[in-house]
N, C-alpha and C positions, 0 to 999 in steps of 0.2 A: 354832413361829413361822412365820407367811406371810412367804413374802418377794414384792413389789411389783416389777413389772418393768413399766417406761413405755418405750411406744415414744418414740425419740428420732430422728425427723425428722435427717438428716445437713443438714449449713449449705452454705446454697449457697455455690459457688466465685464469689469476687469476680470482677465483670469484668475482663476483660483491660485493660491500659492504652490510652489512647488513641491512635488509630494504627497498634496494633500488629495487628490483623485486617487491613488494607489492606497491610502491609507481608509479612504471611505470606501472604494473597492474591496478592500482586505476586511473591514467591516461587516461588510455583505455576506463576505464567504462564509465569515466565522458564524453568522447568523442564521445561514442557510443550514448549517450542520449541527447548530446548537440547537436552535428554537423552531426548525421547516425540520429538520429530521433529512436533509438532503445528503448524497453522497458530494463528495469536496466534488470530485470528478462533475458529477454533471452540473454543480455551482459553474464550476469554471469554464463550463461548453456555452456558457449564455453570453449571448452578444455584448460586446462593450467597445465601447470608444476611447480604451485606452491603447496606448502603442503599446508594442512588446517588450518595453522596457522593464513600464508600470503596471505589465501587465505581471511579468516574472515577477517582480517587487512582491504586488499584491499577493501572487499565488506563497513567498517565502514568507513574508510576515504572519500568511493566515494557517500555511500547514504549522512555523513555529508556534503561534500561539494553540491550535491543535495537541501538539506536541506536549506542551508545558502549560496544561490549561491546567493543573492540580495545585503544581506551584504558586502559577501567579494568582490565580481564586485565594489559595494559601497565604503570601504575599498581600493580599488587597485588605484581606480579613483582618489580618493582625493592624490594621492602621484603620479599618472602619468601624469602629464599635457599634455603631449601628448599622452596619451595614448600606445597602444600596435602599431606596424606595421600588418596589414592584414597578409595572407598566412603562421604564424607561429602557429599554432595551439597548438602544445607542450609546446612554452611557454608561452601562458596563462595557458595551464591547470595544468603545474609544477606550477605554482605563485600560481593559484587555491588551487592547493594543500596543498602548503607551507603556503600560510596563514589561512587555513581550519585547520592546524596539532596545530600553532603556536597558535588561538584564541579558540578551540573547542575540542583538543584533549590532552590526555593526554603526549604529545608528547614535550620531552627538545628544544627548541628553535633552540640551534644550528646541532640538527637532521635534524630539519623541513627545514632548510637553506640549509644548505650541501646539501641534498639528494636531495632538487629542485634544487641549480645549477648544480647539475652533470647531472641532467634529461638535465638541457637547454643544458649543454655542450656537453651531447649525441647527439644532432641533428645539424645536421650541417650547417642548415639555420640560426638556431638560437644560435649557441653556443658564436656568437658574444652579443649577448644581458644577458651573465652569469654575468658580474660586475653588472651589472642594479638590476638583479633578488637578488644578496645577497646584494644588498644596500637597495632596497626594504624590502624585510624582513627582514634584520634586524632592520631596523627602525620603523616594525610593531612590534617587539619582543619588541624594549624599550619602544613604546606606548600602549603595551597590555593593562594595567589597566584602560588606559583613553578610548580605543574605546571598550573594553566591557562593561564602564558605560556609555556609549553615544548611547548604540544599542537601536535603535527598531526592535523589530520581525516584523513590515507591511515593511521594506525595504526586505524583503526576499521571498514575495505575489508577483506576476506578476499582472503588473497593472492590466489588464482585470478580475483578479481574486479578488483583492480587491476591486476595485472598484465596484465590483457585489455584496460582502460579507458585505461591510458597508453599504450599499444601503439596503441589506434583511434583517441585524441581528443588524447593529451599528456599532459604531467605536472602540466601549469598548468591544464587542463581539468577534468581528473578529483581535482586537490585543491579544485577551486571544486564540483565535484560533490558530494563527500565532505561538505563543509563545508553543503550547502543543506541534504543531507542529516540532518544532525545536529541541525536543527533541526525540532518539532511542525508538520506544512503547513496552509496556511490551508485551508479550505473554500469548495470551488467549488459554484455552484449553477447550470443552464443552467436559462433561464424563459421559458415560452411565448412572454413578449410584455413590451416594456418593461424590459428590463434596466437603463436609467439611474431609473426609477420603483423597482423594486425593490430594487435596490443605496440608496436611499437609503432608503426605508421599514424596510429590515434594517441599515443603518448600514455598507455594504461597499462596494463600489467596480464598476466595468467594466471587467473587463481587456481589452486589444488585440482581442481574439476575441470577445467580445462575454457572455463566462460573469459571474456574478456574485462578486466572492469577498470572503469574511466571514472575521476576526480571530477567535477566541475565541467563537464563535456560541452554546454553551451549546445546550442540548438541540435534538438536530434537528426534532423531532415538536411539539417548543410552538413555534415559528419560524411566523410570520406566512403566509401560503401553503402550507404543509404540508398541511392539511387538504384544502383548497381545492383539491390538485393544480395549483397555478402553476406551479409547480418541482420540478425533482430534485439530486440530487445525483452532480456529475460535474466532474473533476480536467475543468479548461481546455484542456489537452493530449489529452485523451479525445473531447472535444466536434468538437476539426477533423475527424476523418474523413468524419463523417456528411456535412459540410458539403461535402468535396471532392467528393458523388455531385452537387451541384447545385442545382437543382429538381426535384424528387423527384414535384411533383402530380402524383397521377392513374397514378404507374407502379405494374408490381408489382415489389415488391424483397425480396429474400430476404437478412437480418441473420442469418446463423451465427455459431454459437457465440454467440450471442444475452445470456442471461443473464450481470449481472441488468438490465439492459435500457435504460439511459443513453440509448446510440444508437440501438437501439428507438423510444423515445420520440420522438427527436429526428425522425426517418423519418417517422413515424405524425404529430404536430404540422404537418410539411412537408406534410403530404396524403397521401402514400407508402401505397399496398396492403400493409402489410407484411404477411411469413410469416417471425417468428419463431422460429430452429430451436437446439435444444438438445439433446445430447445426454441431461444431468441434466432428470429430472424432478422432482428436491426443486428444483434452479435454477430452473426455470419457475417452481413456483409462487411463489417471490418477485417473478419478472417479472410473473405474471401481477397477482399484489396491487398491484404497481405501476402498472400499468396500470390496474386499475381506479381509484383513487387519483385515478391523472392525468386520466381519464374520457377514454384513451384507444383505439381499437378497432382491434385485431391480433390477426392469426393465432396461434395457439402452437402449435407440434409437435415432441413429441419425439423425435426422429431426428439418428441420425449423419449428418452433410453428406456424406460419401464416397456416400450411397447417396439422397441426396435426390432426388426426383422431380418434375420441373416445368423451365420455363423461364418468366426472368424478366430483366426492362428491365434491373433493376440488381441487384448483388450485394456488399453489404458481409461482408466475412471480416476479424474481430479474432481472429486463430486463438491458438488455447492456446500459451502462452510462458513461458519462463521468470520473466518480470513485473519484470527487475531493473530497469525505469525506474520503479517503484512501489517503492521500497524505503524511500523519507522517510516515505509514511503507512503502510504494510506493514515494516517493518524485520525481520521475522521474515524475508522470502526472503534475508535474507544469511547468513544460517544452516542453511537449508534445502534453496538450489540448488546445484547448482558446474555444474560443464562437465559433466557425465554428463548433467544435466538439458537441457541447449544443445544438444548433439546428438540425444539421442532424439526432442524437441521436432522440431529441427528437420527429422526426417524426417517428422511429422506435419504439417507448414505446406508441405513440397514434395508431402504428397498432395491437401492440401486445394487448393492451387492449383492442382493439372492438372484439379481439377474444374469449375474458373470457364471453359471454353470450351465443357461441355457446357452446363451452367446458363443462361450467356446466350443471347438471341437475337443475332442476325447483330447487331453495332452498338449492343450493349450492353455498359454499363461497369463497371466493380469498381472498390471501391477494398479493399485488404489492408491490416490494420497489425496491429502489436504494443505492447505496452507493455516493450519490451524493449530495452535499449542495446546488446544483442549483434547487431556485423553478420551474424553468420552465418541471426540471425531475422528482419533487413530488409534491404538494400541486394543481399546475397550471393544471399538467396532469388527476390530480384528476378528479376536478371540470370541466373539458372541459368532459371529460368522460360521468360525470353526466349526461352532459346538451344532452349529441349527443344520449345518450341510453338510453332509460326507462328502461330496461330489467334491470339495476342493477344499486342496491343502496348503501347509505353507510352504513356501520355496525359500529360506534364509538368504539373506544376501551378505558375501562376503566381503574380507576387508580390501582384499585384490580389484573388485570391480570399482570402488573407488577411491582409490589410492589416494593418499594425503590425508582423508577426512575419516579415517577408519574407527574416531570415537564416535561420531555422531549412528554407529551401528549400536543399538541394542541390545542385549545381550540372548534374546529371542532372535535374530535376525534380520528386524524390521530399522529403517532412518529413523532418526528425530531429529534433527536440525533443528538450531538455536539460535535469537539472533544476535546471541552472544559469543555466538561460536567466533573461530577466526580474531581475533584479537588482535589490536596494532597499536606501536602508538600512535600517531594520526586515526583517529575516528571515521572521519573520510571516505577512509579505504578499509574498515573493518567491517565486520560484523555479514549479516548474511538471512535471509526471510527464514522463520520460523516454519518447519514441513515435515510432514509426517508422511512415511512411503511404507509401502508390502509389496512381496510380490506372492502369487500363489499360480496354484496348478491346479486344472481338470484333472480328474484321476482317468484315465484312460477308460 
């Protein structure tokens, strides 16, 4: 007797439920920034096989939980008396997730449940701890109203970062800070020309300073001027320094630490000779794509600024920072910096500064900033400057040259920007990156 043997094709695995790629995705992010020490940004340049839907999903669920990691840690504590067990990584960050979706998104409750127990139940260390995880949130779902009126935004600050911020600004400061914080920032755009035309053709507005900024804009690259190079993209707070060098036609000016190239632009638009400088040469080539883009023309050179060669009218320096005034659309630096970073930093901003007197010519001006709220990376670096170098002074900037925002001047001369500043009621369209600016002068 023959016996008959047919290949049998294995069935394929039904899809995964809906949602649930996005929300293991968002997983991932949060895991690259928590426990890899990764910046969110280069998380999210890594290949994936999600579409763009789930891919936006993934990137809003993982900067939210980013955002409001203090809370919900807060939040999980009060309900776990013992806590999590070590070594299961996935299932805090499915819990992470789950109560991120259930107090912060617009997301049905028993989504945000479901979709985190099948995450725990995926792994198989922890698929024993899945009863836990949907008794858990659920019972964060029937308390939603009471723990969103018992929140404070300083539980969501890392200590060392609060504790710096009430110490510099207050306690009423840096809870309005915390708080803009918490919320997705609008999109700013600065444009050759016509910002009240633009802002309406895009459906956004003209802030104080003259930037464009757009609610909910939906993909950067199909936006109206994109192609065209009208515009870029640049936080409203980013935009004043370039503006503090002036009139810029016809000088030559040297923009360090350059990349990716916001104030570049802004120089190069003005008339400005720029020279470009970066140390990263993958950073350039983003600058330089952007520039082509804009049908911009500038210099690019890859070089440390400590050893730059030349002499030049003006010299804009955004020196490398800690970046904690970028922490609304970056949320990963509060997880990533502390004080070890504020120091080391800042001996790199007192080198690059004693550079700005060989740089200029006799009678030529700088302007320094950071995107940093720590004084030791503005006001402190200033003043130590003054005192080490006669060869340059300070140049005050008045309230005239930025008309509308004339508190965020210091009473020394110098910006601070807050990203509390600018106030609305929609959240949406408030607030504004944290930046500290100077300008000085060669003494002749």
């Amino acid at each position: 007797m023959v016996k008959r043997f047919h290949d049998h094709k294995p069935k394929p695995k039904p899809p995964p439920p809906a949602g649930l790629p996005a929300r293991r995705r968002a997983c991932e992010l949060i895991e690259a920034v928590t426990l890899r020490r990764r910046p969110l940004d280069e998380a999210l340049d890594e290949p994936t096989d999600l579409d763009q839907a789930d891919r936006a999903l993934a990137r809003k669920i993982a900067a939210t939980a980013l955002r409001r990691l203090g809370t919900i840690e807060k939040v999980l504590a009060e309900r776990l008396a013992k806590g999590l067990p070590d070594g299961l990584p996935r299932l805090k960050t499915a819990m992470v997730v789950g109560v991120c979706q259930i107090l912060f998104l617009d997301v049905p409750d028993y989504a945000a449940v479901d979709l985190a127990v099948r995450m725990v139940e995926a792994d198989k260390k922890a698929k024993g701890f899945a009863g836990l995880t949907n008794a858990v949130l659920r019972g964060i779902g029937r308390d939603k109203a009471e723990i969103l009126e018992g929140l404070d935004p300083l539980d969501d600050l890392p200590p060392w970062m609060r504790e710096r911020w009430i110490a510099a600004y207050g306690i009423d400061t840096t809870r309005a800070i915390a708080a803009i914080q918490a919320v997705e920032p609008p999109l700013d755009l600065t444009v050759k020309a016509d910002a009240a035309g633009w802002a309406d053709k895009l459906g956004g507005s003209v802030t104080p300073t003259g930037s464009v900024r757009l609610s909910a804009p939906g993909a950067i690259t199909e936006l109206a001027g994109f192609a065209e190079g009208e515009w870029w993209v640049q936080d409203a707070a980013a935009a004043i320094p370039a503006r503090l060098l002036g009139n810029v036609a016809g000088l030559t000016v040297a923009d360090l630490c350059a990349a990716p190239g916001g104030k570049t632009a802004q120089l190069a638009a003005g008339g400005a000779k720029v020279t470009a400088v970066d140390r990263s040469a993958r950073r350039l080539e983003r600058l330089t794509a952007n520039m082509e883009r804009l049908h911009l023309d500038v210099t690019v050179l890859a070089a440390d600024a400590l050893e730059l060669p030349g002499i030049f009218d003006a010299i804009l320096l955004d020196a490398p920072c800690s970046a904690t005034g970028t922490v609304r659309g970056h949320p990963d630096v509060m997880h990533l910096k502390s004080m070890t970073d504020v120091e080391g930093l800042g001996r790199q901003q007192a080198r690059l500064l004693d550079r700005l007197s060989s740089l200029l010519k006799p009678g030529g001006r700088a302007v320094y900033c950071t995107c940093s709220l720590e004084p030791e990376e503005g006001e402190r670096q200033i003043e130590a400057l003054l005192a080490r170098d006669p060869l340059m002074v300070l140049d005050p900037i008045r309230a005239d040259e930025i008309a509308g925002i004339a508190d965020v001047i210091t009473p020394a001369g110098m910006v601070r920007t807050l990203p509390s500043h600018w106030p609305a009621s929609d959240p949406a369209i408030a607030g504004l990156d944290g930046f500290f600016a100077a300008r000085l002068i060669r003494r002749p």
